[in-house]
Backbone as JSON Lines, residues from 0, in Angstrom:
{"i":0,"aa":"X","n":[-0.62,-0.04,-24.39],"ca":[-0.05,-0.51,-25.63],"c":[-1.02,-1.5,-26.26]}
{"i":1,"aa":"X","n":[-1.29,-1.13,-27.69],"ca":[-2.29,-1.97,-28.46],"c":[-1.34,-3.23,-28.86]}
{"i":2,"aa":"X","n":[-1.45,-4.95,-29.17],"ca":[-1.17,-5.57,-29.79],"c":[-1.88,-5.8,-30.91]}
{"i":3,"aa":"X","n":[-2.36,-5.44,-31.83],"ca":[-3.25,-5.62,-32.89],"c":[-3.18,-7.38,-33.42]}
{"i":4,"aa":"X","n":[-2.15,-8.38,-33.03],"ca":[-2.2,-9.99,-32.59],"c":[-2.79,-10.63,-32.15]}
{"i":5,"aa":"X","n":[-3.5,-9.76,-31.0],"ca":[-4.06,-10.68,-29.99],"c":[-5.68,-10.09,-29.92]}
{"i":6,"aa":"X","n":[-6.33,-10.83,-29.28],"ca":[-7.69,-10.6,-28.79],"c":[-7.81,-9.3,-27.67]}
{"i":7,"aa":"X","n":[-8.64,-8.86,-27.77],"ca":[-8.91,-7.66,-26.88],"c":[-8.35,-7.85,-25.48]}
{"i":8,"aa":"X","n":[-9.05,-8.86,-25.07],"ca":[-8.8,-9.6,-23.28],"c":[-7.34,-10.13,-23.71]}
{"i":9,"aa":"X","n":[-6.79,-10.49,-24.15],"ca":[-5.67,-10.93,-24.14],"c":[-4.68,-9.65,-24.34]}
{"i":10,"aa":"X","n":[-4.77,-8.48,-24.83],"ca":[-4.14,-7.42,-25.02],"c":[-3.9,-6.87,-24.13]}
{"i":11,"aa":"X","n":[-5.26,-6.98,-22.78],"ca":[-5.09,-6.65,-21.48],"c":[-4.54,-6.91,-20.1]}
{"i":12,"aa":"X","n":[-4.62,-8.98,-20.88],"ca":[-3.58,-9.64,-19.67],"c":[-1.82,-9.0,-20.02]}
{"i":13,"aa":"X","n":[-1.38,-8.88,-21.22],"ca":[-0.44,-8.97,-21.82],"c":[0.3,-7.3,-20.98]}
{"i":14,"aa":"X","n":[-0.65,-6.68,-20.89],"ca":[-0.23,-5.02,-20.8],"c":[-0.34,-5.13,-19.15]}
{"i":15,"aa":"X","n":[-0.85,-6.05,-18.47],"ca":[-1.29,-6.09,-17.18],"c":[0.19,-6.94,-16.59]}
{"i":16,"aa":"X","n":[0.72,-7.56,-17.24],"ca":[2.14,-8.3,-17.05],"c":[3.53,-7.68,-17.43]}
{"i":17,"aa":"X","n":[3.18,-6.61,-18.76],"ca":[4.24,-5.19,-18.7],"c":[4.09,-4.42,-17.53]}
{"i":18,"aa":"X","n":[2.89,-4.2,-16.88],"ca":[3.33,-3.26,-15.96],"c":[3.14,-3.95,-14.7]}
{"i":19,"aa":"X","n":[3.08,-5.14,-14.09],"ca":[3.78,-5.81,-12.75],"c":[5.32,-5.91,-12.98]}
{"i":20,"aa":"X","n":[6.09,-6.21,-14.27],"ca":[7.02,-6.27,-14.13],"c":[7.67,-4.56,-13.82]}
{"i":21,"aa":"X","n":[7.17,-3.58,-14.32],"ca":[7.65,-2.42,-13.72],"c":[7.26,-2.3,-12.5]}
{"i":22,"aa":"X","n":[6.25,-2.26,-12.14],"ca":[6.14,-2.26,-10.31],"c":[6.82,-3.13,-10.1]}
{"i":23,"aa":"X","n":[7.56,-4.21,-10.17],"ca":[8.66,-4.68,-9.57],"c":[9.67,-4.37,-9.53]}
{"i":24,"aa":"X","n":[10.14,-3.43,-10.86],"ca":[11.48,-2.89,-11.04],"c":[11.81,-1.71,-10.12]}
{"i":25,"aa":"X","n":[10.42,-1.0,-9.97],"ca":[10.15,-0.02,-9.46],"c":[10.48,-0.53,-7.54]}
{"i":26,"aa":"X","n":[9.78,-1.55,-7.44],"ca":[10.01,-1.32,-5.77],"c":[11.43,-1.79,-5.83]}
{"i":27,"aa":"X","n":[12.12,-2.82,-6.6],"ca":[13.68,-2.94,-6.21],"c":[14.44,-1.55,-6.21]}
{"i":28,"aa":"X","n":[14.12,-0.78,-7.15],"ca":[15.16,0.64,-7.3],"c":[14.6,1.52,-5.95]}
{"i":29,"aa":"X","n":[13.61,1.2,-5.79],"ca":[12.9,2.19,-4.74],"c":[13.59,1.7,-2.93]}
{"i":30,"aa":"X","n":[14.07,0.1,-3.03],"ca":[14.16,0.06,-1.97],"c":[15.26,0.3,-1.55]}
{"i":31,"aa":"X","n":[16.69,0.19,-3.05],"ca":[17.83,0.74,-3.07],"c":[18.09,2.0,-2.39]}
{"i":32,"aa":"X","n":[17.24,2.78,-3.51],"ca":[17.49,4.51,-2.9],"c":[16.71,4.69,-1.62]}
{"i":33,"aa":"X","n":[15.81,3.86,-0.95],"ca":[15.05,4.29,0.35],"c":[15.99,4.72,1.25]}
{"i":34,"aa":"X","n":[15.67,5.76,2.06],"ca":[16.3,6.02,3.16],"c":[15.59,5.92,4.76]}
{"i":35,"aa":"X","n":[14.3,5.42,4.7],"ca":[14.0,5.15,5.96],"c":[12.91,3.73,6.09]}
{"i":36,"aa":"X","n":[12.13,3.51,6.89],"ca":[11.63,2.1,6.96],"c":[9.9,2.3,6.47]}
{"i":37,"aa":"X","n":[9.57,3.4,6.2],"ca":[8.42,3.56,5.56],"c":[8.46,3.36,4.0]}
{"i":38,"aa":"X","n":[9.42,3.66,3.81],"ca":[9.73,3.52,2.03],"c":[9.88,1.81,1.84]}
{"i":39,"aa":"X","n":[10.35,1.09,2.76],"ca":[10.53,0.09,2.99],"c":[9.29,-0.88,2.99]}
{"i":40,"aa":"X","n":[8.83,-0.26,3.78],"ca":[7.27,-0.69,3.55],"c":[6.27,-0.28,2.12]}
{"i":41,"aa":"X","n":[6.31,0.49,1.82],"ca":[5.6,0.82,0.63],"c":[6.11,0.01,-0.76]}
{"i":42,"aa":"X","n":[7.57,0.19,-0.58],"ca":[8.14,-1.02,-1.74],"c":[7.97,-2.35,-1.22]}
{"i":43,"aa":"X","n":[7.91,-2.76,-0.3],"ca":[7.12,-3.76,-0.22],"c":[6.25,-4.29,-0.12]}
{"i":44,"aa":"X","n":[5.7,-3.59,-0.05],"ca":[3.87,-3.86,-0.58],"c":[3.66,-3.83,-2.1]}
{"i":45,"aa":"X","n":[4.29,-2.61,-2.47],"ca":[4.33,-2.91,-4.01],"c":[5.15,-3.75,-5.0]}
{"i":46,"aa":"X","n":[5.7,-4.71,-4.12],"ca":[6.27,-5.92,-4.39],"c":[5.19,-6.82,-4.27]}
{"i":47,"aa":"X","n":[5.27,-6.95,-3.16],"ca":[3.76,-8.34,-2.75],"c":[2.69,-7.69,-4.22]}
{"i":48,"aa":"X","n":[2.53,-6.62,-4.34],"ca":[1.16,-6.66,-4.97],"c":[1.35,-6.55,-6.27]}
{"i":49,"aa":"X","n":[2.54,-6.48,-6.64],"ca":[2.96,-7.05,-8.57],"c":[3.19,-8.23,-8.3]}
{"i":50,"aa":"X","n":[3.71,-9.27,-7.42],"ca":[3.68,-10.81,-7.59],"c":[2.73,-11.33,-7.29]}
{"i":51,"aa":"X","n":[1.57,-10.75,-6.92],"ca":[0.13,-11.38,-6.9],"c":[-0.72,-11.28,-7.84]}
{"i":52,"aa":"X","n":[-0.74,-9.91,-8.69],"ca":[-1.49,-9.52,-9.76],"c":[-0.51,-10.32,-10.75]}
{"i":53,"aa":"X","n":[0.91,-10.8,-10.99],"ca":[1.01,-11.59,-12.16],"c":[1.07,-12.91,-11.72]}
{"i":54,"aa":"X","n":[0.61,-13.58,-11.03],"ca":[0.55,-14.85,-10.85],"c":[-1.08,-14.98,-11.34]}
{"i":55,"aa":"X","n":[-2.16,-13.88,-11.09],"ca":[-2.98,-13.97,-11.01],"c":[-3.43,-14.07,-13.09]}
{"i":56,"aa":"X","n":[-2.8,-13.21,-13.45],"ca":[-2.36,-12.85,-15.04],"c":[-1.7,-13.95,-15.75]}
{"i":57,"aa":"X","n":[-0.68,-14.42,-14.93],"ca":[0.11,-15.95,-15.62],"c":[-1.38,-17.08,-15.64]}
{"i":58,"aa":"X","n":[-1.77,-17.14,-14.99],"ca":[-2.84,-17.99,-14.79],"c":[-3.91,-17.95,-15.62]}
{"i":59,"aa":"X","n":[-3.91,-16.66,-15.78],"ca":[-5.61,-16.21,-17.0],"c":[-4.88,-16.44,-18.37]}
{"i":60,"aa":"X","n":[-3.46,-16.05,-18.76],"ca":[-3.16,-16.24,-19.7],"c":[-2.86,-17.68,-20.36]}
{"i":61,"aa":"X","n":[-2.76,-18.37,-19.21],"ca":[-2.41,-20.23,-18.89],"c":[-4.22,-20.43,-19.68]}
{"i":62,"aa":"X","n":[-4.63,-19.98,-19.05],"ca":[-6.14,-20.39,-19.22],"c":[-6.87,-19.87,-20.86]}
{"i":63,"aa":"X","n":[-6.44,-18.34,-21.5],"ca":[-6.47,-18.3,-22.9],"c":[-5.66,-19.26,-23.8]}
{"i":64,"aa":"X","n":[-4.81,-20.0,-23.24],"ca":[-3.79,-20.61,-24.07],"c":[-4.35,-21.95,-23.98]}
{"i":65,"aa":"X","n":[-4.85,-22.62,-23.54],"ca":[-5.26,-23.73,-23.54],"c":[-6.96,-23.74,-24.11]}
{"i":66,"aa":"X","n":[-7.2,-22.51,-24.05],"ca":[-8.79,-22.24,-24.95],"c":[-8.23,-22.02,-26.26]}
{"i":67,"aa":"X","n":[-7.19,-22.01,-26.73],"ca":[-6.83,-22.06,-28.21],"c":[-7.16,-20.15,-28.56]}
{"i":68,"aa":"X","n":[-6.96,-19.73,-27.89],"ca":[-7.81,-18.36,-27.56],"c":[-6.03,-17.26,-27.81]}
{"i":69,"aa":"X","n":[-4.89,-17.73,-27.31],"ca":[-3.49,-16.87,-26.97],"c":[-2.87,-17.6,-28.55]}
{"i":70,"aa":"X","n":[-2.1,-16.54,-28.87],"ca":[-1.69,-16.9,-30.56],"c":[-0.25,-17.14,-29.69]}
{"i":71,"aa":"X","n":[0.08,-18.3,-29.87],"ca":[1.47,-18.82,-29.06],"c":[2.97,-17.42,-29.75]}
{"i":72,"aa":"X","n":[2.69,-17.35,-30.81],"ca":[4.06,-16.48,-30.46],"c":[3.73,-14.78,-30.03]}
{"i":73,"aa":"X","n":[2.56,-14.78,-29.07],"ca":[2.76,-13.53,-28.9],"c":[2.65,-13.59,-27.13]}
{"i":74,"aa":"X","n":[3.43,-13.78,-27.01],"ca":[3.99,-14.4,-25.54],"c":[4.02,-12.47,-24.78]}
């Protein structure tokens, strides 16, 4: 998804934080319907690894925003 708002790199943190929040949505529904302990594992890994990639993203975007660089209402 293009924001035509924001800066290129910032279009990318922005689209990089839409889709950790679906890999998160994704391993909760996934661990619902799991039926054995391997699925269990895989949604949880793909848990751990959308709350690491957006902490990692909250942080870069922390860091355009204080470079005067993130247009505050395009959150």
């Amino acid at each position: 998804m293009v924001y035509f708002d924001l800066k290129p790199c910032d279009q990318n943190i922005k689209a990089t934080l839409q889709i950790v929040d679906r890999m998160i949505d994704l391993a909760n529904k996934g661990d619902v319907d799991r039926e054995d302990s391997g699925c269990g594992i895989l949604y949880g890994v793909l848990r751990d690894s959308a709350y690491k990639l957006k902490k990692m993203a909250e942080k870069e975007k922390q860091s355009h925003i204080q470079k005067g660089w993130w247009k505050e209402d395009s959150t």
